[in-house]
C-alpha positions, -999 to +999 in steps of 0.1 A: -139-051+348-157-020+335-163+019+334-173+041+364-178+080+375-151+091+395-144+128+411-110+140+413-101+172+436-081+197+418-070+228+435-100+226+454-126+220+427-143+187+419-139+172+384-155+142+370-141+113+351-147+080+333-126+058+348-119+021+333-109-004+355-092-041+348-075-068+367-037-067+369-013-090+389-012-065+410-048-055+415-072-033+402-060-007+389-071+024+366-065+015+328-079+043+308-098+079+322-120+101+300-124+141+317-162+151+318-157+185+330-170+204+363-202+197+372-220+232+357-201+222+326-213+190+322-250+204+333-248+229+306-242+204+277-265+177+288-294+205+292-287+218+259-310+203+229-294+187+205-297+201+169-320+182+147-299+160+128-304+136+096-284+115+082-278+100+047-261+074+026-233+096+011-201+064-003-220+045-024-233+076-044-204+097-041-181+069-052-204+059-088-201+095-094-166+099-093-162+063-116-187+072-142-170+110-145-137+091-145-145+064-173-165+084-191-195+068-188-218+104-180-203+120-209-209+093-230-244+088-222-251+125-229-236+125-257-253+091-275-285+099-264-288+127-286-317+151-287-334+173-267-342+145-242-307+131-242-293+150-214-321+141-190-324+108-203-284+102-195-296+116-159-316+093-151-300+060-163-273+068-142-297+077-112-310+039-121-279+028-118-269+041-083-303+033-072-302-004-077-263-004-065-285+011-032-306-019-034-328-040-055-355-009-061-378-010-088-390+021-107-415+032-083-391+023-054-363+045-066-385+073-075-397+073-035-362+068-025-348+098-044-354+123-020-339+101+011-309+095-008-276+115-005-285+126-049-295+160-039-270+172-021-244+155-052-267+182-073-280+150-100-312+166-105-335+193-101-366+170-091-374+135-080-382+117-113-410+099-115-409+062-125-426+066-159-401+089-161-371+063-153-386+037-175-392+058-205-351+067-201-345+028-203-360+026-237-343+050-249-308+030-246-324+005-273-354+020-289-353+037-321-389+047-320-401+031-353-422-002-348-421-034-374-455-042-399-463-059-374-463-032-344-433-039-323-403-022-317-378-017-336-348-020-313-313-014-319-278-022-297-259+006-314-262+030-289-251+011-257-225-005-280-209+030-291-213+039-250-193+009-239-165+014-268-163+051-253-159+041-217-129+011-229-113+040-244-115+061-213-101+030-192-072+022-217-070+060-205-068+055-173-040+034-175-058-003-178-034-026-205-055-059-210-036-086-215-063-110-211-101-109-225-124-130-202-159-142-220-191-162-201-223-164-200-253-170-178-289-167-177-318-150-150-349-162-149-378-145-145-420-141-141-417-121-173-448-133-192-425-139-228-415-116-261-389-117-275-360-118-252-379-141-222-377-182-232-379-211-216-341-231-220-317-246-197-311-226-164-284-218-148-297-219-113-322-251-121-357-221-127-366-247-155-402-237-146-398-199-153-386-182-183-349-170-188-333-139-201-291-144-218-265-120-205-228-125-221-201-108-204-166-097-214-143-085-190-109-067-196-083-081-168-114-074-140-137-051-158-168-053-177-160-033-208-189-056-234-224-070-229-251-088-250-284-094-240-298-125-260-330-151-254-325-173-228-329-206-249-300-195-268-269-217-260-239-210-250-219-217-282-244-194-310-242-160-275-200-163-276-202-160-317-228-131-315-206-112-282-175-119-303-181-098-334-194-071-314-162-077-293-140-069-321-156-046-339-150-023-305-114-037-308-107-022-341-121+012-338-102+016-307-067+005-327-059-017-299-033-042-306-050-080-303-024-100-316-011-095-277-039-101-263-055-136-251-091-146-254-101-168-221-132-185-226-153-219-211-158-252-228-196-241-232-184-218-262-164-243-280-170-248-316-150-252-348-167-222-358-154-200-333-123-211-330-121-203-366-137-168-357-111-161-334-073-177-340-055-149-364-073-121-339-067-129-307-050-161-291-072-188-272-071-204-237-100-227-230-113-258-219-121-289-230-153-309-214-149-343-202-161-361-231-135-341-256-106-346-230-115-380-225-077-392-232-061-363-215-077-372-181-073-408-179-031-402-173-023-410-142-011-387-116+027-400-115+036-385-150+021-344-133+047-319-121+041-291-102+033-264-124+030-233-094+008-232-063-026-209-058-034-184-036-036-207-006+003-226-015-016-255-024+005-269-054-010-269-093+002-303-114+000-303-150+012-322-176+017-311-210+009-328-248-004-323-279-039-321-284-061-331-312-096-312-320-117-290-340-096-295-371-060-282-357-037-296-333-031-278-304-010-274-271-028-293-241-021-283-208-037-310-178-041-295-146-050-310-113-058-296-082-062-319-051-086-301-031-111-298-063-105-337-065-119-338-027-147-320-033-156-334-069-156-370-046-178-360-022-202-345-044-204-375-069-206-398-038-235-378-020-253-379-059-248-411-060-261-422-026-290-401-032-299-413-067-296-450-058-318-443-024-345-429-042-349-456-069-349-485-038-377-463-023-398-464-055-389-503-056-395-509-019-429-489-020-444-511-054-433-543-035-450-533-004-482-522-021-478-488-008-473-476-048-498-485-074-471-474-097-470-458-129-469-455-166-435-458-187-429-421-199-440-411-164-412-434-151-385-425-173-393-389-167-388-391-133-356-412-138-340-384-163-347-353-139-333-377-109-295-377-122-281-342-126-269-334-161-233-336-153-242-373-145-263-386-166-241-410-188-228-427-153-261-441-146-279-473-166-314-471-160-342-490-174-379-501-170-388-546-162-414-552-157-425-572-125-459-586-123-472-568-152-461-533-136-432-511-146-401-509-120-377-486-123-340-498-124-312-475-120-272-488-118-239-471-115-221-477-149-186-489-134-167-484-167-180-446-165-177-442-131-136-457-134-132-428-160-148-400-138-126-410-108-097-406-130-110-372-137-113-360-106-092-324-102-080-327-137-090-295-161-079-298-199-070-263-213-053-258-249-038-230-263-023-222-299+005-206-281+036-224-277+057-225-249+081-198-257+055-174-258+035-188-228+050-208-199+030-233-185+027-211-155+012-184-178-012-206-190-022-218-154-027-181-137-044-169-168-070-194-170-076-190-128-081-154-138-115-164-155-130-169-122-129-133-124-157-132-147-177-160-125-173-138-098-191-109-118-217-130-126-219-138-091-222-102-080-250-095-107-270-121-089-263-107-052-291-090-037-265-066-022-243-054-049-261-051-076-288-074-086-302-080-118-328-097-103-359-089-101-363-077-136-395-052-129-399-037-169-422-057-191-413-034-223-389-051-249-369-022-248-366-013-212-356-050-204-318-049-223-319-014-207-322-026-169-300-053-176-276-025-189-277-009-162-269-035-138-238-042-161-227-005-157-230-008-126-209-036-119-180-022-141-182+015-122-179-010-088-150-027-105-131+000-118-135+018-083-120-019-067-095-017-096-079+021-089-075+013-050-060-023-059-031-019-034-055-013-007-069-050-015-107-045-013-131-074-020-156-067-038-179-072-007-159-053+013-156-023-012-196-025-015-199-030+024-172+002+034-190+027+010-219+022+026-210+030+056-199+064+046-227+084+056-236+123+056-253+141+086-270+176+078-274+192+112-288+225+122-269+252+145-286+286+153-307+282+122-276+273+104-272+241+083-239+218+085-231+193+068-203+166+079-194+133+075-196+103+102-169+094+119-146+068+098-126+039+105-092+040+091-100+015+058-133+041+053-112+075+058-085+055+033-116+054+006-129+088+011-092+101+007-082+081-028-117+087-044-115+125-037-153+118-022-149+147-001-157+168-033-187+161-035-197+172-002-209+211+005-193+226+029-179+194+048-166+195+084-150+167+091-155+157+127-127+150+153-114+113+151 
């Protein structure tokens, strides 16, 4: 039913209430009463004016400060950028980097959302900072302020690799004992006219018109701690040997132990070359593509055992042999999943509807006239971007010629198509670590572990966490600074997600509950209070393990 004023007489005086009112098996009856007071009372607080109030985005803010006090990334920043400038330089990259954690802002847009941000009532800065301001403190993470004979910058990663060493020693710290290493890479494309970082190259989410900008990642269990910024036409194999060294050069001045530790890549990064560059430093998990694990994935399924289940109790088959490739043997580990065998069916049978549908409309419209058709490289062009890249050896296609035109022909390879089916669900991983040192369980949850690192590069593409996208700085500097940023951004989000762990926060989630944290300044009789909204349980759970309520100036916190 629903809510209505009721009077109640009480020792001859009327008093108002808020009655609720649902249907029992007995009737209507009276569920739940709120007391409004007398009626003078309640004429009183209604006529009264309500103090001006206004209120501001106070979690998000409060949070980044707390994480980049706690893994040293402000004192770090400070103390690399060196100089006079340094200080206020260090300011305002980390005013860049709550800012886009805010939202997607440019340099313009953060320096008008400044002073309607919660910032200067954390005490970050004297003065809204202009945006030539914010991007001259980008280029200061990479410039070194000499130029080449030919008048561009010299630019240098030593700086933002000495600040990310500082802030993996602050997290080993903090308590964080990395078993695993996680490395991958991706690409962003971009409007960026070109230099030296901007190429054209093979993009990760199919821009081939635009040009692309490289970002490798390694993560320490779930945390950031390395990045590289490299041209985008830069494959995947020639980025893991260049994040690698600088990998392990951090490794060694921090003393930290990497014969325990296991290096988790994907098969984009295999190589003879840095297999060689890593066994004897670190052990190795990967993945071999389909073409390399050719053998491994034609075994039928009757010769898996279950290995463990995932997160959902589905079960995890493997089956275990020796493995031959880039000059050493190795353990082999064949996994299959049945649910990534459904959808890896349904995807190749939707491609391969489509495909095949679209070549018998280009065949049906030259016999019906309705096509005048076309040359043979404009043909075969159309043929190759057609069939996905993932497909392209399952397809036979071919020009005849009919009546002196060019037809297109395209046909599933059955042979190929036989080999892919027996694929389906299977992933080949190999290890140099036997079983004695690694179970076969081991093996399996550390490699699902890697999806950590997708997941990262997931939440540097989402608008609402924190976006690398759009890349608004044009100078060759200030572009491996913004793309900095964003990475210290993401690792300040997951250390936060990684110290409240047993409260199980999502990412999204995490993100999602901090911003609803919100200050209100209100004025009293000239007097200014500050207090915070009214919290749910998971938000006053946050407030209370982050210690956010020291960041707030004389806080009243409200009744619940």
């Amino acid at each position: 039913m629903s809510w209505h004023f009721d009077f109640r007489p009480v020792r001859g005086h009327r008093y108002l209430y808020l009655v609720e009112k649902k249907r029992t098996p007995k009737g209507p009856r009276n569920v739940r009463q709120i007391y409004l007071g007398t009626p003078d009372h309640l004429l009183e607080t209604i006529s009264r004016p309500l103090p001006p109030l206004r209120s501001f985005p106070f979690g998000t803010s409060a949070a980044l400060l707390r994480a980049a006090r706690e893994t040293g990334l402000l004192t770090s920043l400070e103390h690399r950028l060196s100089g006079p400038a340094g200080a206020a330089a260090a300011q305002l990259i980390f005013l860049q980097i709550v800012g886009r954690a805010e939202r997607p802002l440019s340099r313009e847009g953060m320096a008008r959302w400044y002073p309607r941000s919660a910032l200067p009532l954390l005490g970050l800065a004297d003065r809204a900072p202009s945006a030539k301001r914010l991007r001259q403190a980008l280029r200061t993470l990479f410039d070194t302020g000499r130029l080449t004979d030919g008048g561009e910058p010299i630019l240098s990663r030593a700086r933002v690799h000495a600040i990310e060493e500082d802030v993996f020693q602050a997290l080993l710290a903090q308590g964080l004992r990395p078993r695993h290493l996680f490395f991958d890479g991706t690409n962003f494309f971009s409007y960026h006219r070109g230099d030296r970082w901007f190429a054209r190259g093979r993009s990760k989410q199919k821009r081939f018109d635009l040009n692309l900008i490289g970002l490798g990642l390694a993560t320490a269990e779930t945390i950031p701690v390395l990045s590289e910024v490299y041209a985008g036409n830069l494959p995947d194999s020639k980025a893991f040997a260049q994040a690698f060294d600088a990998l392990l050069k951090r490794l060694e001045h921090l003393e930290v132990a990497t014969e325990e530790m296991t290096l988790i890549f994907d098969r984009g990064n295999n190589s003879t070359e840095n297999f060689d560059g890593v066994l004897g430093l670190l052990h190795v998990i990967a993945a071999l593509d389909r073409q390399q694990a050719r053998s491994l994935l034609a075994a039928p399924r009757s010769e898996f055992w279950t290995v463990c289940r995932d997160s959902h109790g589905q079960p995890i088959l493997g089956r275990s042999t020796p493995w031959v490739g880039f000059d050493r043997t190795w353990r082999a580990l064949v996994i299959s999943r049945e649910e990534t065998a459904r959808e890896q069916r349904k995807r190749w049978e939707r491609t391969k509807k489509e495909v095949l549908a679209r070549v018998g409309g280009w065949r049906a419209a030259l016999a019906s006239g309705r096509s005048s058709g076309r040359m043979a490289k404009s043909w075969m062009r159309e043929l190759v971007e057609l069939i996905p890249r993932d497909y392209q050896g399952l397809f036979d296609y071919r020009l005849e010629k009919v009546v002196g035109k060019d037809w297109p022909v395209c046909e599933v390879n059955e042979a190929a198509e036989e080999r892919l089916r027996a694929s389906w669900g299977k992933t080949a991983l190999i290890t140099d670590l036997p079983p004695e040192k690694l179970s076969d369980e081991e093996l399996v949850r550390g490699w699902l572990a890697k999806w950590e690192v997708e997941d990262d590069f997931r939440w540097l593409k989402d608008r609402y966490v924190m976006a690398v996208k759009p890349i608004w700085v044009w100078h060759e500097a200030a572009v491996p600074g913004h793309l900095f940023v964003c990475v210290m951004g993401l690792m300040l989000l997951r250390y936060l997600q990684w110290k409240v762990r047993d409260l199980d926060f999502s990412m999204k989630e995490l993100v999602e509950t901090l911003e609803r944290i919100r200050l209100v300044v209100a004025v009293r009789a000239g007097t200014p209070q500050i207090v915070l909204e009214q919290l749910t349980s998971r938000e006053a759970e946050l407030v209370e393990r982050l210690r956010l309520l020291e960041f707030v100036p004389r806080v009243r916190t409200p009744n619940a």
